[in-house]
VEXGUMAR-999336 format. One line per 2 residues: their letters; for each residue x, y, z of C-alpha. Coordinates in nm, 4 decimals, padded with zeros to 6 digits, m for minus. Layout:
# residues N
A	X,Y,Z; ...
This chain:
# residues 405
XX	03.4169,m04.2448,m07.1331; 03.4017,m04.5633,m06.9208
XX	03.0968,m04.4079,m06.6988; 02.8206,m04.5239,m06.9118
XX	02.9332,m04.8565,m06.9938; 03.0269,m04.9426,m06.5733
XX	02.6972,m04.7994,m06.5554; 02.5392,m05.0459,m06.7675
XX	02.7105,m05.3107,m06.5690; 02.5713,m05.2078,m06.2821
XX	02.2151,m05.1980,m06.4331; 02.2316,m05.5399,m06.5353
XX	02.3743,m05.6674,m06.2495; 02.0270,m05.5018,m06.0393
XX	01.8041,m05.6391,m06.2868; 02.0044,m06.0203,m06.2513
XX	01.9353,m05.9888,m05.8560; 01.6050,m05.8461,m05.8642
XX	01.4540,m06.1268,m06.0951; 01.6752,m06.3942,m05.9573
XX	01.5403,m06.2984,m05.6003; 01.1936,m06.2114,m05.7391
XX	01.1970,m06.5766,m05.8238; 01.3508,m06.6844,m05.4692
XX	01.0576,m06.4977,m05.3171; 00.7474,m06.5883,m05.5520
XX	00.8186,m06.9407,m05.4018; 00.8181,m06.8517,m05.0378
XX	00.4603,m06.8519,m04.9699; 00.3627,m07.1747,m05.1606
XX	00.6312,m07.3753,m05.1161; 00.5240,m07.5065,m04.7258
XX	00.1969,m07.5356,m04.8771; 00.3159,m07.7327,m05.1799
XX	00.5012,m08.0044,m04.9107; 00.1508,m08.0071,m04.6843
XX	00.0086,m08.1319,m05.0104; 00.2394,m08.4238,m05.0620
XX	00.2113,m08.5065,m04.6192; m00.1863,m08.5412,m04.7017
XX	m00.2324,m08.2259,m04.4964; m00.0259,m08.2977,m04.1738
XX	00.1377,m07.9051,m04.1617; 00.3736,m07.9915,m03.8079
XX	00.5154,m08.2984,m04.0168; 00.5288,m08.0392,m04.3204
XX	00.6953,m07.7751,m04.1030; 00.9554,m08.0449,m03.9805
XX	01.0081,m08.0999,m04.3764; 01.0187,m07.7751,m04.4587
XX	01.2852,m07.6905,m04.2096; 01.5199,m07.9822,m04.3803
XX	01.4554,m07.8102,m04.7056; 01.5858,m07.5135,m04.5817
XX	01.8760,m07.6632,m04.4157; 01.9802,m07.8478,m04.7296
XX	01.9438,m07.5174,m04.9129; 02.1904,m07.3570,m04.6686
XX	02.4171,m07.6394,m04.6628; 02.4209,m07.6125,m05.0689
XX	02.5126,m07.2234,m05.0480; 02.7772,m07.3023,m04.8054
XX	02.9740,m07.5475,m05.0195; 02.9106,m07.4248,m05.3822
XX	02.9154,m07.0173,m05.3350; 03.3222,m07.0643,m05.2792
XX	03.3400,m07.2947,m05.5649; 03.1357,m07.0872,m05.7899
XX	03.3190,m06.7618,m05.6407; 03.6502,m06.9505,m05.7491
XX	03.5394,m07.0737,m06.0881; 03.4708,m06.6724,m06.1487
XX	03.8016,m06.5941,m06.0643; 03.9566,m06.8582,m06.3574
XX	03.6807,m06.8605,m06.6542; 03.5308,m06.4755,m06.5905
XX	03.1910,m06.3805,m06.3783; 02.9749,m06.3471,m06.7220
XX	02.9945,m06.7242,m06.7612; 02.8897,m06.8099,m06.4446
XX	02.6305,m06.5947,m06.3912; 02.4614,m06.7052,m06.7249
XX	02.4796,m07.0613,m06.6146; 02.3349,m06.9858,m06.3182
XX	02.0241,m06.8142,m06.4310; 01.9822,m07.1255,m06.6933
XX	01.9934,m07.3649,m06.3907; 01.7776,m07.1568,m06.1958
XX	01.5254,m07.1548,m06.4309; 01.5438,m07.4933,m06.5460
XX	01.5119,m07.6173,m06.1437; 01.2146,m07.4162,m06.0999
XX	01.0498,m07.5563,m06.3793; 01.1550,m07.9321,m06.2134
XX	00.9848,m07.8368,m05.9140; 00.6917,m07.7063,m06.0917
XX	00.6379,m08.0630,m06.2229; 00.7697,m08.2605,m05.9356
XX	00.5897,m08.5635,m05.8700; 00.6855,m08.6530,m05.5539
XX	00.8350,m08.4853,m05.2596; 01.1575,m08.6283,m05.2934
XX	01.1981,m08.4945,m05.6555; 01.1207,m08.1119,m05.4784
XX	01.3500,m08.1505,m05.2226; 01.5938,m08.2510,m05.5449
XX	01.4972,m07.8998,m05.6643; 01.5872,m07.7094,m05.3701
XX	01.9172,m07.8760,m05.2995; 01.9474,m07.7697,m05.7028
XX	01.8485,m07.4227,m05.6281; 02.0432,m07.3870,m05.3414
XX	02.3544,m07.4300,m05.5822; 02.2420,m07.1965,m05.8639
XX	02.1658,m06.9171,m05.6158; 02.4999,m06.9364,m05.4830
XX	02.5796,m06.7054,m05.7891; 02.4848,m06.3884,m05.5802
XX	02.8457,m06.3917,m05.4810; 03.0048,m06.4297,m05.8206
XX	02.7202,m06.1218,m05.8829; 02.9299,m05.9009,m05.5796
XX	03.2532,m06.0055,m05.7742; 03.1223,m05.8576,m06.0600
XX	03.0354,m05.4442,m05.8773; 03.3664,m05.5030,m05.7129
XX	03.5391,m05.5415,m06.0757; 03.4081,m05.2431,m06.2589
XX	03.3227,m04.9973,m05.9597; 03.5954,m04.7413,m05.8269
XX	03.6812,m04.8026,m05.4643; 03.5628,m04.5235,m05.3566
XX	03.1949,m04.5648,m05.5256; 03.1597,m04.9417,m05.4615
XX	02.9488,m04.9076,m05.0966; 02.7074,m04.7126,m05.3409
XX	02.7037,m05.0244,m05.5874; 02.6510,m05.2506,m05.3327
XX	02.3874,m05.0307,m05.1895; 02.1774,m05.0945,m05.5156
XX	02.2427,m05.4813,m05.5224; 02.0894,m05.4579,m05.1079
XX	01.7903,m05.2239,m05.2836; 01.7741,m05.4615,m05.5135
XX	01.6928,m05.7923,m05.2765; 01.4929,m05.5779,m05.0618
XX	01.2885,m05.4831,m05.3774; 01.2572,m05.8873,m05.4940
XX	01.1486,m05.9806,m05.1462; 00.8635,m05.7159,m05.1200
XX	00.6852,m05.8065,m05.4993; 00.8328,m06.1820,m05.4987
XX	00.5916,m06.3142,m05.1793; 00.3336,m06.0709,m05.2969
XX	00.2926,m06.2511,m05.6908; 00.3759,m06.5532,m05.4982
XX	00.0435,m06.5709,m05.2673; m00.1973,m06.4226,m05.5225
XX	m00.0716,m06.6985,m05.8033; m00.0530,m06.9411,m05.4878
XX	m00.4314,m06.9084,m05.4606; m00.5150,m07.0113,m05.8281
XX	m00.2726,m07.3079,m05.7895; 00.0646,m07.3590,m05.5417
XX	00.2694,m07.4682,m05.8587; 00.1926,m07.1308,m06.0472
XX	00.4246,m06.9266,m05.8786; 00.7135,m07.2029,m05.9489
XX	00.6459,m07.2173,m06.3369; 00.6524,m06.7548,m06.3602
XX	00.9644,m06.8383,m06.1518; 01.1333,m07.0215,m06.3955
XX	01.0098,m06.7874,m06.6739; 01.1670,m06.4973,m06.4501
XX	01.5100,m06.6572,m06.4269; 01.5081,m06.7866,m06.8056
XX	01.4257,m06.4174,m06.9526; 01.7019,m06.3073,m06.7262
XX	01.9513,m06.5912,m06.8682; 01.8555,m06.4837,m07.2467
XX	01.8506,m06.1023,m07.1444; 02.1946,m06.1551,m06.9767
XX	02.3089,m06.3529,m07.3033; 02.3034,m06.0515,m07.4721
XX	02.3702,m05.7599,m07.3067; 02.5994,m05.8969,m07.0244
XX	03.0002,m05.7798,m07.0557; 03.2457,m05.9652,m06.8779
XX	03.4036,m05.7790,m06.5973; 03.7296,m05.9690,m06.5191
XX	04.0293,m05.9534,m06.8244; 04.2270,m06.2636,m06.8826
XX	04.5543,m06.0805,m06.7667; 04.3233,m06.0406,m06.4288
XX	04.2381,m06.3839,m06.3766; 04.3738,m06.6985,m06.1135
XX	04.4186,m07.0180,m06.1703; 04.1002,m07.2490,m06.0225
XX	04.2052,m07.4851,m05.7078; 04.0113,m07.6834,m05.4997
XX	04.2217,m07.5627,m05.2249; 04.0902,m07.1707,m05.2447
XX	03.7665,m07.3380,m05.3640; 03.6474,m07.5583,m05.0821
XX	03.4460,m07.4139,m04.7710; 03.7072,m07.4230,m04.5235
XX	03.9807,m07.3481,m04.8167; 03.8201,m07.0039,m04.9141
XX	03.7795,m06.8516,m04.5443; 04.1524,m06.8932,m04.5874
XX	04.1577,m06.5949,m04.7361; 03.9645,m06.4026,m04.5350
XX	04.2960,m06.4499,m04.2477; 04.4915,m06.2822,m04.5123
XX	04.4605,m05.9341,m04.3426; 04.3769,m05.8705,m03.9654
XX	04.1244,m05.6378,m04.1057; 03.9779,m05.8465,m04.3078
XX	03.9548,m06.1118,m04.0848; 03.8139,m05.9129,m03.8711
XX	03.5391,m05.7597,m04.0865; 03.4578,m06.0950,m04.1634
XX	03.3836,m06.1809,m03.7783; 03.1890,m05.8871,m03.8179
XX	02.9523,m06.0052,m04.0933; 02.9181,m06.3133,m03.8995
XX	02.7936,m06.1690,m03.5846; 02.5310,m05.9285,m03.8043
XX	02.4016,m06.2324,m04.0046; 02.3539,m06.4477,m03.6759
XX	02.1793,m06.1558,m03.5141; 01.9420,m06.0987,m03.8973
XX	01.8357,m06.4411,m03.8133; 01.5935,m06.3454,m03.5549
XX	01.3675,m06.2124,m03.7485; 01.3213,m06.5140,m03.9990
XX	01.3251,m06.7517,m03.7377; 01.1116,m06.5920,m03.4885
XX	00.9003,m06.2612,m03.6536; 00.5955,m06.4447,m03.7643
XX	00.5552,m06.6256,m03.4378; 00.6779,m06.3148,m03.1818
XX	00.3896,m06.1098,m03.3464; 00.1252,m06.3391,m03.3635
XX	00.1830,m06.4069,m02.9832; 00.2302,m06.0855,m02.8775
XX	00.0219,m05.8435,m03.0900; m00.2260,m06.1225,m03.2037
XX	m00.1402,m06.0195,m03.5492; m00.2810,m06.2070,m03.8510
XX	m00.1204,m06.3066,m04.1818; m00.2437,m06.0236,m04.3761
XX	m00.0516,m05.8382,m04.0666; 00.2783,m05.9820,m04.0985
XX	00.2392,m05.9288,m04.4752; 00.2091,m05.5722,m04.5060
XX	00.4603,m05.5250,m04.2555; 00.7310,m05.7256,m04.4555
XX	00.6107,m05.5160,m04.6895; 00.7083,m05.1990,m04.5238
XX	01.0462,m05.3511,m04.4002; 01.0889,m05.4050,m04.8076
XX	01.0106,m05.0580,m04.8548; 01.2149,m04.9343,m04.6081
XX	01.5450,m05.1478,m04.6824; 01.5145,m05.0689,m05.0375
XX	01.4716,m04.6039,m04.9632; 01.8442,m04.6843,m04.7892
XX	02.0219,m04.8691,m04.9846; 01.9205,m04.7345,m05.3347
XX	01.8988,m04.3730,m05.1544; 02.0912,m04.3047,m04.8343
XX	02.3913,m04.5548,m04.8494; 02.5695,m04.3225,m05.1378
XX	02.4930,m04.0152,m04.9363; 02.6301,m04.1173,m04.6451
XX	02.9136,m04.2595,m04.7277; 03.0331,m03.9771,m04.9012
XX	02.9370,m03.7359,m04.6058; 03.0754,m03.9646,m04.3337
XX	03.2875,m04.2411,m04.5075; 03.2911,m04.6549,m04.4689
XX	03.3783,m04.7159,m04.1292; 03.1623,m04.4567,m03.9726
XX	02.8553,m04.5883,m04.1594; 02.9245,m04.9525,m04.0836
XX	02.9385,m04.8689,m03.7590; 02.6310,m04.6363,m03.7799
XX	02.3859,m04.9398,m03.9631; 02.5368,m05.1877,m03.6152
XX	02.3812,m04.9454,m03.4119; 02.0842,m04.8862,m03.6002
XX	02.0080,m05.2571,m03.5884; 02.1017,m05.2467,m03.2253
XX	01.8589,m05.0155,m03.1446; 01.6135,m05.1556,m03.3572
XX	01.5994,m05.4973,m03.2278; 01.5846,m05.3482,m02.8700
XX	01.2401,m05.1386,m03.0072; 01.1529,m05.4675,m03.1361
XX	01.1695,m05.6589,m02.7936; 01.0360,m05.4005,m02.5701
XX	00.7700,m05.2823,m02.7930; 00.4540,m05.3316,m02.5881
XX	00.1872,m05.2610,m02.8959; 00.2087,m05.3651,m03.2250
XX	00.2151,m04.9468,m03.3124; 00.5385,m04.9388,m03.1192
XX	00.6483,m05.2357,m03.3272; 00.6100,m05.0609,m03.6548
XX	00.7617,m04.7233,m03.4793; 01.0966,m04.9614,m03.4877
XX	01.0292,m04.9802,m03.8454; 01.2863,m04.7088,m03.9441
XX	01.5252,m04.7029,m03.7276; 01.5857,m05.0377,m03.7749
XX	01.5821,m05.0183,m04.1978; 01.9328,m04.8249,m04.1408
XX	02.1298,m05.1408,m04.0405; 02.0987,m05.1059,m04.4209
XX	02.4362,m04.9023,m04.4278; 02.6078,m05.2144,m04.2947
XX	02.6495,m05.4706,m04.5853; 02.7474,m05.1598,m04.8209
XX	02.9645,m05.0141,m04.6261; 03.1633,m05.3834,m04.5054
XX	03.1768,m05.4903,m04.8543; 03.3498,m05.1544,m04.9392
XX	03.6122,m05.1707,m04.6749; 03.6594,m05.6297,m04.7548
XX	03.6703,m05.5649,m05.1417; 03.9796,m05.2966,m05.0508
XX	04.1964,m05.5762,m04.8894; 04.1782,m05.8139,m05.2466
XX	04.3236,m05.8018,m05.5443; 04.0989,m05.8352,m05.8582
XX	04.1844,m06.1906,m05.8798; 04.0509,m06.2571,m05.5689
XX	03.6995,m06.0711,m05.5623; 03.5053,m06.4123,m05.6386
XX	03.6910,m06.5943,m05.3937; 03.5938,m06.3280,m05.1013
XX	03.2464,m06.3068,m05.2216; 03.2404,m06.7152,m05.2120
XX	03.3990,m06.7071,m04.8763; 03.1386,m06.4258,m04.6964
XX	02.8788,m06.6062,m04.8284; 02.9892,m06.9455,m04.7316
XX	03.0566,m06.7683,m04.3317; 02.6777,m06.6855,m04.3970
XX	02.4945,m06.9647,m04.4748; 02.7279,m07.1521,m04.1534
XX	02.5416,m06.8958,m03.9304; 02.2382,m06.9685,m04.1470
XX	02.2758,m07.3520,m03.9913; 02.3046,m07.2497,m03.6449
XX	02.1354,m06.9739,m03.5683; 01.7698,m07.0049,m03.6454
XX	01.7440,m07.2752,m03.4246; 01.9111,m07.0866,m03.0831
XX	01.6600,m06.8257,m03.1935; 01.3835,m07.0809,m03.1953
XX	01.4872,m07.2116,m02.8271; 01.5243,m06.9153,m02.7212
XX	01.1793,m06.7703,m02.8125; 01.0321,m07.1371,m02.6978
XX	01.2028,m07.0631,m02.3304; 01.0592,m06.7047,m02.3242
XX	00.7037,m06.8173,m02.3597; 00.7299,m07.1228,m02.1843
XX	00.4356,m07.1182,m01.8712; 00.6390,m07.3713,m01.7032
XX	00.9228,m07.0940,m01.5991; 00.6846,m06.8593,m01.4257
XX	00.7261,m06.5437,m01.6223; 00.7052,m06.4441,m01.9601
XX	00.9772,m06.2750,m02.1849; 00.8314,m06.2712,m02.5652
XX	01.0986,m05.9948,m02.7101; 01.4010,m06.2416,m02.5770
XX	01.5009,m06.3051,m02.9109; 01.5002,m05.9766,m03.0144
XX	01.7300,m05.8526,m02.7139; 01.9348,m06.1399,m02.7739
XX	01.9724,m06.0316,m03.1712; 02.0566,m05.6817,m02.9967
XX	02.3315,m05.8218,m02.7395; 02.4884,m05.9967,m03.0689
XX	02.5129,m05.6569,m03.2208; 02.6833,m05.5105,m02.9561
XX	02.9619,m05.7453,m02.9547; 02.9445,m05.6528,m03.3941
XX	03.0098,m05.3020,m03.3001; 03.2878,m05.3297,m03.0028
XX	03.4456,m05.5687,m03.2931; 03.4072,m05.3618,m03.5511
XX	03.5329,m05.0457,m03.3939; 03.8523,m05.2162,m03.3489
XX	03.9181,m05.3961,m03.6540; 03.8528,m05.0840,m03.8520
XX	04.0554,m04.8340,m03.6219; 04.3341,m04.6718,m03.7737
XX	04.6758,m04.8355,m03.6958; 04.8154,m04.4911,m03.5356
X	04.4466,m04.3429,m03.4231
């Protein structure tokens, strides 16, 4: 009898991340556009902005996605989420009207705290999924992002073109319908017998990865994630650059192939992650999706033709079976009072990485290409992405090995 309403849950809890990141990504295109408008048309002093923006917005999701995970934990997920969406939505419609750039940059810094709720979202699947069915939960809530990302940049350059603060005011709408759709329909998940007391000790940054050295599993697993998301971050830091050196590739280019990536990410996670699982269990498809992006980023690096590139497409869209499959075998090691916190704490391990990493990426594609050293390596940061998976999979193997196997 409880199928169709967990069901239900699950629904909504797709829809929330599929607007919320449909509004994450209709800003993408315009909003490096929007801050060359305010520098009077200087784009390297806009990219230089831009990059702060970012920053700040990773910096926000590092300190509030623990405290937001926490609050979850005390006063219920349904709150929080709500509140989330309203802010969301509200801060769009700030930016939409922002008269100056420091007023934006108040927006994302804002937005960077409301979107922090994608954790208390994984707290959520983890309290009304079985177990045993939760990598196929979290498989939709990956489908989900991957399906935000490939409409979200679309809407966002075609309304970009009529005028770059378009896309920020069907943003807010998207996030606002969400908030009064979610008022409505949206059950709590956590019961009051089922819920901890809030302290800034488990809530802080450094206070919540506490918890993740609560289990040498666990702890493990969450090295894990940390050495996948550094190695993710080549793409973001480096894709549109790599390809435009190397393959001479245009926007329209790089556009339909995020598109396909979209496509792709979206067929394994809605599709393949439950099928897998079942047929081969959590730890052999985490360790499957490591090697997948392994391989993938080596196609990447070597590929000598943009053809070769897009060959690279599929093998690398099963790294997919990673995030599903880890947040299975995490969520395991918790107790239901907990759930937020973990979520809080993996994404505040995330968005450190996020700090760090596309930077060395940068550097490291900079060296490659540099004249100056005599030879030319474009796919560096690719390989590099590649090594880092290797040392996710050695890791991983270990962590997840049976005590007596």
């Amino acid at each position: 009898m409880s199928t169709a309403p967990r069901t239900a849950t699950v629904v909504f809890i797709f829809i929330t991340v599929v607007l919320d990141v449909l509004a994450l990504g209709v800003v993408i295109p315009v909003l490096p556009k929007l801050i060359e408008d305010f520098m009077g048309g200087d784009t390297a002093r806009a990219a230089e902005i831009n990059g702060g923006f970012s920053t700040a917005w990773a910096l926000m999701q590092f300190v509030f996605a623990p405290i937001l995970g926490a609050l979850s934990d005390r006063y219920g997920r349904r709150p929080v989420i709500l509140i989330s969406c309203l802010g969301l939505g509200l801060d769009y419609i700030l930016m939409a009207v922002a008269p100056t750039l420091w007023w934006l940059f108040i927006g994302r810094v804002i937005s960077g705290i409301t979107a922090a709720s994608f954790s208390t979202a994984g707290a959520y699947i983890a309290d009304v999924t079985p177990q045993e069915k939760r990598a196929a939960a979290f498989g939709m809530i990956g489908a989900a992002w991957g399906l935000g990302f490939v409409v979200g940049p679309a809407v966002g350059g075609l309304l970009g073109g009529i005028d770059p603060r378009l896309p920020f005011w069907v943003a807010g709408a998207l996030a606002l319908a969400n908030f009064g759709y979610g008022l409505f329909v949206l059950p709590e998940s956590l019961p009051r017998d089922r819920r901890a007391p809030f302290s800034w000790k488990r809530a802080n940054p450094l206070g919540s990865l506490t918890l993740l050295r609560s289990h040498r599993e666990l702890f493990g697993l969450a090295g894990v994630n940390a050495l996948y998301w550094f190695a993710h971050y080549a793409l973001p830091a480096t894709f549109v650059l790599y390809t435009g050196h190397r393959y001479g590739w245009d926007a329209q280019t790089v556009g339909l192939t995020l598109a396909a990536v979209g496509i792709c990410n979206v067929f394994v996670q809605a599709w393949l992650v439950s099928r897998v699982v079942a047929r081969i269990g959590e730890r052999a498809a985490l360790l499957l999706g490591l090697a997948a992006g392994m391989a993938g980023f080596c196609l990447y690096g070597m590929a000598p033709s943009g053809e070769w590139f897009w060959a690279g497409l599929p093998v690398f869209a099963l790294i997919g079976l990673f995030g599903p499959a880890l947040q299975a075998l995490m969520t395991r090691h918790v107790s239901p009072q907990e759930q937020g916190q973990l979520q809080g704490a993996n994404s505040s391990a995330a968005a450190v990485v996020g700090l760090l990493a596309p930077g060395s990426f940068s550097f490291v594609f900079a060296w490659s290409i540099d004249p100056a050293i005599g030879w030319q390596l474009p796919g560096a940061p690719m390989l590099m992405a590649a090594a880092v998976m290797l040392v996710a999979i050695v890791l991983a193997a270990r962590v997840t090995r049976a005590p007596h196997g």
